[in-house]
C-alpha angles and dihedrals in degrees: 000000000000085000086057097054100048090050090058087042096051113027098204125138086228087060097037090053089047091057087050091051087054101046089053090052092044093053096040089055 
C-alpha cells in the first residue's frame, strides 16, 4: 500500500513501474 501511495505522490514512470513490479510479486507470492 506505501508503494501506492508514493506512486500517486510523486507521478513519475520509475514509480509507476515500481508499483507494477510490486503488484506482480505480490501476485506471484
Amino acid at each position: 500500500m506505501s508503494v501506492l501511495l508514493l506512486a500517486i505522490e510523486t507521478p513519475d514512470n520509475l514509480s509507476i513501474i515500481l508499483c507494477q513490479l510490486a503488484s506482480l510479486l505480490a501476485i506471484e507470492t
